[in-house]
Phi, psi and omega in degrees: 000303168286006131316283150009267163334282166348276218283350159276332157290276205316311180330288209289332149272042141258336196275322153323303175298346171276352178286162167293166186208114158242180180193098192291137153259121186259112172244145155221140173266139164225148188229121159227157174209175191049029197279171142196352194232146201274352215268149181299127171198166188303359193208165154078183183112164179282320188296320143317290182309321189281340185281344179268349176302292180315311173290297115034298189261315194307325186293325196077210185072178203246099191238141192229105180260157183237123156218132173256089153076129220054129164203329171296318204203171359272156157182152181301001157281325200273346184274020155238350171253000213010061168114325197331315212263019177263314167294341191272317209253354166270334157323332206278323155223102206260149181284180188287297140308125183223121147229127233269143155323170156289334179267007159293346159281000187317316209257344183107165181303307176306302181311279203309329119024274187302309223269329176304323196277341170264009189273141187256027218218127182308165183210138197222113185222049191298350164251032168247143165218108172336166193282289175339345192094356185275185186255146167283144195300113169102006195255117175256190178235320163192173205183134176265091171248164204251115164240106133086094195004018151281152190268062192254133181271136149237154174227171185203124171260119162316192180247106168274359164258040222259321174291323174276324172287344175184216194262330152063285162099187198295309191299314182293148192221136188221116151334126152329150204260307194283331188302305192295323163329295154333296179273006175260354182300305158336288223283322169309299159324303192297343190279346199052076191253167184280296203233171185222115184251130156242135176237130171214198182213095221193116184271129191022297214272302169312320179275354157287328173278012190264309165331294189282316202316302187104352194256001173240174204246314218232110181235133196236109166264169157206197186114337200272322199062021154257174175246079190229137172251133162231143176222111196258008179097322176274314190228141168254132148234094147256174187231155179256015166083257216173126182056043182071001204299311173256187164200141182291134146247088205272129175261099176240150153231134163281054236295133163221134198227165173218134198227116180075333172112028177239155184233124217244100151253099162275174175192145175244148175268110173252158171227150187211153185254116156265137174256094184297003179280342138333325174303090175303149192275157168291139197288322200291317184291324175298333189310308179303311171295328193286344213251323164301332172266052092279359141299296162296316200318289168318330177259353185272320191268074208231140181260158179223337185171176183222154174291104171293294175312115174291183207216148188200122181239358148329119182298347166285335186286324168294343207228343180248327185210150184300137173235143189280330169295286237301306214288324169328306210256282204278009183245035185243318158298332175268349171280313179311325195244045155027067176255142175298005183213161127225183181213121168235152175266158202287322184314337179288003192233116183239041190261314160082041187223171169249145224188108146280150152324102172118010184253142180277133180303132157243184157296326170331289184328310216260299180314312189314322177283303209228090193288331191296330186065047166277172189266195160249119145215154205261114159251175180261138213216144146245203219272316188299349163286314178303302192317319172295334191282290153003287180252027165265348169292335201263342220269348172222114185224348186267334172252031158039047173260135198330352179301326244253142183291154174239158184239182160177144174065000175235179209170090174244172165222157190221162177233134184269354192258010171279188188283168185288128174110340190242351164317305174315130207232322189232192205173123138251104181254114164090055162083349211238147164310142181288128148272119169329311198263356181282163134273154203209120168298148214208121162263131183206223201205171207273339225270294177262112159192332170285348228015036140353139172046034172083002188258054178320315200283344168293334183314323199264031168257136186304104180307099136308339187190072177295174177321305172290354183247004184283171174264170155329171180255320174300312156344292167305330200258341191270357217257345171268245213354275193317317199298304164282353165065284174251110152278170155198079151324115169224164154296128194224030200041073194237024161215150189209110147274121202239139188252000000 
């Protein structure tokens, strides 16, 4: 009998152990990216974004918050703190993931640095390197963590176009974004994660081969400034739009069963968008914003002239067409610096506002346009360097990229429906047909002379007036404002577009 017994327990923990032992895990990912400005509006902002972090975590459960990237700059503070007060206030609810924008480069290598080493926050780069090859200090590449026995690998990517969208400086060295990915993912696997989370900074067509790959579960991008969710049944891909307006919430529950001595993980996505104008703001973080804009208030909120003309600083408008801010702004650099031209790129006027007839300027305003804290310079150019410059200004008008030139002392036309390079079609400086072989002075900003947004062909230009002796860019226009007391910008045909 007691044989018996015996040989009826072992059958029966054999017959268990061959069973499946499952187990549900519930997590939600939240994502933002692109934030960068304290200033009041109907949605967004850091103080709406850290209250849905806090609530959010408040619920309990396994919450994984994500920010892929821009958070020092641009914003009309950081071109006076360069980011500080950006790192103080996502301190207040730092994210789980941080992997840094193009514009954590704004300011140069040392600034980005700086702002990393107060971040209170994992920080994730796996294709950023020092020129030696090393990973930079606080910076990992990838991590495995155990939420409730799921295994989830994260990895985390730069803007590997990051030396051309900004200042980077020679010592940072950035890896393909999708390549590198792929293989720490590999490498996330053999370690044995379930799931591969990529958080990165990345424009579309890159966050799509992420998509398309089959080799991530969950990619949570930014860079784009929109706002999308896609779900192929396999991959998640999203984006948070731009300044918190919204923030992603991804719900997955995950089954994890083990068979044999084999291990089974499914999973479902569900998803909600908060739309923060809904959002009471954090009382600790307003406190914090509130105490900044009365710092400023007082040197900012100053009038310098006023606009006979109206001003329109939309980023379809800046990025697409001669704009009347644009003519402003590049004809305030060539009086400053008494160049026979200048080219500024549209991308560089973030302000995205409207200016009626009759409105008075402020400093507020001009910083608010031009955040970056570029220099103004001046080089010696020939006529095949404008034409070449030209036509990488020219050269993506269909994704409306920051590249497309504003003027001032020149006059061209382009036909859009030839190939990128081949477009320019006439050139004029002072009235006169462009000589190719002349020389010519060029007011422009350090960010493309540097060659920045692609404007390579500046590199080989003769400084006249460098960077370290140039002023802000902001400086010059307020400082051609006060002078002229009254503007009256206009589109005047000084780009002829064909389409």
């Amino acid at each position: 009998m007691r044989l018996n017994l015996l040989m009826a327990a072992l059958i029966c923990a054999a017959t268990l152990d061959t069973q499946a032992r499952a187990e549900s895990v519930n997590l939600t990912f939240l994502l933002t990216n692109d934030i960068y400005n304290v200033e009041d509006t109907d949605r967004g902002g850091f103080a709406r974004l850290n209250a849905v972090v806090k609530a959010e975590r408040a619920k309990g459960g396994n919450v994984i918050y994500a920010h892929a990237g821009d958070l020092i700059s641009p914003s009309l503070l950081s071109g006076l703190d360069h980011g500080e007060h950006t790192i103080v206030l996502t301190n207040i609810a730092p994210p789980d993931i941080f992997t840094p924008g193009n514009h954590e480069f704004d300011f140069g290598e040392q600034i980005f640095r700086a702002r990393m080493s107060e971040a209170k926050f994992p920080l994730f780069a796996a294709n950023l390197r020092t020129r030696d090859g090393q990973p930079l200090p606080g910076f990992k590449d990838t991590e495995i963590r155990d939420i409730g026995g799921l295994k989830v690998g994260f990895v985390g990517l730069t803007e590997d176009d990051s030396p051309a969208l900004s200042s980077p400086g020679e010592n940072l060295i950035f890896a393909p974004t999708f390549e590198t990915a792929v293989a720490r993912a590999k490498d996330l696997r053999s370690l044995g994660a379930d799931m591969i989370v990529a958080v990165l900074h990345a424009e579309r067509a890159i966050d799509l081969k992420f998509y398309d790959s089959g080799v991530f579960d969950l990619v949570l991008s930014g860079h784009d400034h929109d706002l999308i969710l896609l779900f192929n049944g396999r991959t998640v891909l999203a984006e948070s739009m731009t300044e918190a307006n919204y923030v992603t919430a991804i719900d997955v529950k995950a089954d994890v069963s083990e068979k044999d001595g084999k291990r089974r993980v499914t999973w479902w996505p569900d998803f909600r968008v908060i739309d923060t104008a809904a959002v009471t703001p954090d009382p600790e973080t307003q406190t914090r914003i509130d105490a900044y804009r009365k710092e400023l208030d007082a040197d900012l909120n100053v009038a310098i002239g006023t606009t006979t003309e109206p001003l329109d600083s939309r980023k379809a408008i800046l990025r697409t067409q001669e704009a009347a801010i644009g003519n402003l702004i590049a004809d305030a650099l060539r009086a400053q610096t008494g160049a026979d031209a200048a080219i500024i790129n549209g991308g560089g006027i973030r302000g995205n506002k409207q200016y009626p007839a009759g409105a008075q300027l402020s400093r507020r305003d001009i910083l608010t346009e031009l955040p970056f804290g570029n220099r103004t310079v001046k080089l010696a150019v020939t006529g095949d360097m404008i034409r070449a410059a030209l036509e990488n200004g020219v050269s993506d008008v269909a994704n409306a990229a920051g590249r497309f030139p504003q003027v001032s002392g020149l006059s061209f036309t382009a036909d859009l429906t030839k190939p990128p390079g081949q477009r320019i079609d006439t050139i004029t400086i002072g009235g006169k047909p462009l000589d190719p072989a002349a020389t010519y002075s060029l007011a422009t900003n350090d960010y493309m002379a540097a060659g920045g947004d692609g404007y390579v062909a500046l590199e080989a230009g003769q400084p006249l007036l460098g960077a370290r002796d140039g002023k802000l860019m902001a400086n010059d226009v307020m400082a051609y404002i006060t002078a002229q007391k009254t503007v009256a910008p206009k589109v005047d045909g000084r780009i002829g577009l064909r389409m």
